[in-house]
Residue frames as a rotation matrix with the C-alpha (Angstrom) as fourth column:
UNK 1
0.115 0.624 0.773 -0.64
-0.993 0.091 0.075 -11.65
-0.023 -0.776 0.630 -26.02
UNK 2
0.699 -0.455 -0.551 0.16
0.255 0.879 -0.402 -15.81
0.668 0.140 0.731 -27.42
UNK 3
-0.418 -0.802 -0.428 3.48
0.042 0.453 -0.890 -15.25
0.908 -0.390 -0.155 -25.31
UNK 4
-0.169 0.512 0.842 1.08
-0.971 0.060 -0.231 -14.85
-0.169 -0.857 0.487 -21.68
UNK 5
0.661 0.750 0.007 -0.33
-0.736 0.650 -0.191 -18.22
-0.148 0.121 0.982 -23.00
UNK 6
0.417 -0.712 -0.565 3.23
0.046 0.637 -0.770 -20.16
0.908 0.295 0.298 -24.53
UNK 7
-0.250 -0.633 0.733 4.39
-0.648 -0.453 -0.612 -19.00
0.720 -0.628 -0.297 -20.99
UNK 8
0.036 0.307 0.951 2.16
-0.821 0.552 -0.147 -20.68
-0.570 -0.775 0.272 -18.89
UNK 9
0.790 0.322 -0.522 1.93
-0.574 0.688 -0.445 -23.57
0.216 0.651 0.728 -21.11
UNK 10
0.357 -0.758 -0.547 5.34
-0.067 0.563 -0.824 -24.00
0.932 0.331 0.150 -20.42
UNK 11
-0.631 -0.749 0.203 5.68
-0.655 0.374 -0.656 -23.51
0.415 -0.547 -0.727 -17.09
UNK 12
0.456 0.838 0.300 2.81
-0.888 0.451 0.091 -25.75
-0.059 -0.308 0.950 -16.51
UNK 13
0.793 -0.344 -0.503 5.11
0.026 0.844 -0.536 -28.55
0.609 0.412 0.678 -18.58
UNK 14
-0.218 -0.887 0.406 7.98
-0.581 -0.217 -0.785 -27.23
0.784 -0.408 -0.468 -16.56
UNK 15
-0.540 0.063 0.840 6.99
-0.792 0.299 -0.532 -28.16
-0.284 -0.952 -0.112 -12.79
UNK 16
-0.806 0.292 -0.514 4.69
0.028 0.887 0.460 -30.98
0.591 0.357 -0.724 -14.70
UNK 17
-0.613 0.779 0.131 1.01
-0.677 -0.433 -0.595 -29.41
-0.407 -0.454 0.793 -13.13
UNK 18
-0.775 0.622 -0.115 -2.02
-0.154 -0.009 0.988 -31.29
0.613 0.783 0.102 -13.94
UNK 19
0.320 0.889 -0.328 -5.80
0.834 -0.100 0.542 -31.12
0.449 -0.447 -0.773 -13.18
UNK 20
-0.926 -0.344 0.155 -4.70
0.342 -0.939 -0.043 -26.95
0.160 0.013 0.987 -13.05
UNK 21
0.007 0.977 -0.212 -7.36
0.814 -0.129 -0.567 -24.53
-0.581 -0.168 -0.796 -11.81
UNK 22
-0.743 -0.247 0.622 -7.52
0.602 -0.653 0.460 -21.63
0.292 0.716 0.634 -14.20
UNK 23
0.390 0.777 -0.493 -9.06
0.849 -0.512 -0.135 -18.35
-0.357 -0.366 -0.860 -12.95
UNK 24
-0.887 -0.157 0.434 -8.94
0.279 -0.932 0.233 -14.90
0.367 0.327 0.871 -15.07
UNK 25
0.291 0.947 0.132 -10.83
0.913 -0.234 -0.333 -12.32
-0.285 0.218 -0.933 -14.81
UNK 26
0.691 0.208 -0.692 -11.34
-0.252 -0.828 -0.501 -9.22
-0.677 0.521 -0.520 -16.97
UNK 27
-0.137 -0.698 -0.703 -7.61
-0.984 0.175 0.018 -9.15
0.111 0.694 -0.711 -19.35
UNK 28
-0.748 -0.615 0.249 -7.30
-0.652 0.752 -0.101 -12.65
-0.125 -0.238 -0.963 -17.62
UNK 29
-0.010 0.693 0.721 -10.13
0.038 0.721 -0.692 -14.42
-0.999 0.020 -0.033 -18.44
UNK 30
0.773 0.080 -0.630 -9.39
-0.597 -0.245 -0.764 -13.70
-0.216 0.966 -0.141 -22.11
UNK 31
-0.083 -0.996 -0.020 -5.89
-0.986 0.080 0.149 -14.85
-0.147 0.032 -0.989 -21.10
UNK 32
-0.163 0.454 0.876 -7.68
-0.114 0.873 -0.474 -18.57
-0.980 -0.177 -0.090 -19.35
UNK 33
0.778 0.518 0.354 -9.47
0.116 0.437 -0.892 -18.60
-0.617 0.735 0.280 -23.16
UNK 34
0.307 -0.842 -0.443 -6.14
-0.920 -0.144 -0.365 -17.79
0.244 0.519 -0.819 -25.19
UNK 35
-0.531 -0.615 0.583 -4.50
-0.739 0.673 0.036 -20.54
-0.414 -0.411 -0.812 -23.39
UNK 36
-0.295 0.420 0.858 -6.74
-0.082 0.884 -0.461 -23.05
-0.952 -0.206 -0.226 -23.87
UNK 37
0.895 0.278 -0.349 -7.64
-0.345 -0.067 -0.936 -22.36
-0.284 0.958 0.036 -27.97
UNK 38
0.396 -0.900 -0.183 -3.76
-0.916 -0.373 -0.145 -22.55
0.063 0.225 -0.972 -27.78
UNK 39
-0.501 -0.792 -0.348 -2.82
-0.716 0.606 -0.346 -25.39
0.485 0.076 -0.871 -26.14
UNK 40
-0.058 0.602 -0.797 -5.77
-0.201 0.775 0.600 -27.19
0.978 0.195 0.076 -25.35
UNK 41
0.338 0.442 0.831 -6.91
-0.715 -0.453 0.532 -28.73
0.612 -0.774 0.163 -21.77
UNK 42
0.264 -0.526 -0.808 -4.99
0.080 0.847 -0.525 -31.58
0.961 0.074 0.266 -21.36
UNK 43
-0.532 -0.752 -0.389 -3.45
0.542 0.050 -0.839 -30.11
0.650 -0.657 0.381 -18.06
UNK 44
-0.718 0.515 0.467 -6.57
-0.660 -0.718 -0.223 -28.01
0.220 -0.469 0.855 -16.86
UNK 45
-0.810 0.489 -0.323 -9.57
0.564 0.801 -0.202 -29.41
0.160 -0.345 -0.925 -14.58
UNK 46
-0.085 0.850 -0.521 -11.09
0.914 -0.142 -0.381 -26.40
-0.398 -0.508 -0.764 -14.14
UNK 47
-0.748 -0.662 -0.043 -11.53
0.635 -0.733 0.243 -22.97
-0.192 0.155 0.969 -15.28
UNK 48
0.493 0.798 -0.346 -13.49
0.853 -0.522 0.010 -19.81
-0.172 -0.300 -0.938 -14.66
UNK 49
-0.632 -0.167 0.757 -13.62
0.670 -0.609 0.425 -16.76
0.390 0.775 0.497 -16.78
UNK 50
0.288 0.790 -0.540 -14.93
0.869 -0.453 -0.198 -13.67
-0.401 -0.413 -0.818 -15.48
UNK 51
-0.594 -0.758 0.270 -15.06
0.804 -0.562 0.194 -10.44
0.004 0.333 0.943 -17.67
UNK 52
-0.376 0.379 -0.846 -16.58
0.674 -0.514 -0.530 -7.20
-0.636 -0.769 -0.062 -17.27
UNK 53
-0.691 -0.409 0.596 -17.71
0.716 -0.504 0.484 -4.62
0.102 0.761 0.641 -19.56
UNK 54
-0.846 0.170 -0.505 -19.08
0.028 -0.932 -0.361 -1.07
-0.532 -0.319 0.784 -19.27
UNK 55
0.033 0.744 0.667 -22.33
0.991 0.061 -0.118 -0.30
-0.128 0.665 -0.736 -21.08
């Protein structure tokens, strides 16, 4: 799952994004928090996490 996260990381650096919106939800909102433990927020303005979970 770290290569979803080294991916975007890079192509963020690639096209040279910043002030990024980040939106996951369920897998991807883990993904939004991976990323960011990873490589920090430097290149993100926003970001919204939405996960779900059965009871």
């Amino acid at each position: 799952m770290d290569q979803f996260a080294d991916d975007l990381a890079q192509l963020l650096e690639q096209l040279d994004v910043r002030d990024a919106v980040l939106v996951g939800h369920s897998t991807g909102g883990g993904e939004v928090v991976r990323y960011l433990s990873r490589h920090g927020a430097g290149r993100v303005a926003k970001k919204s996490c939405s996960v779900l979970c059965r009871r």
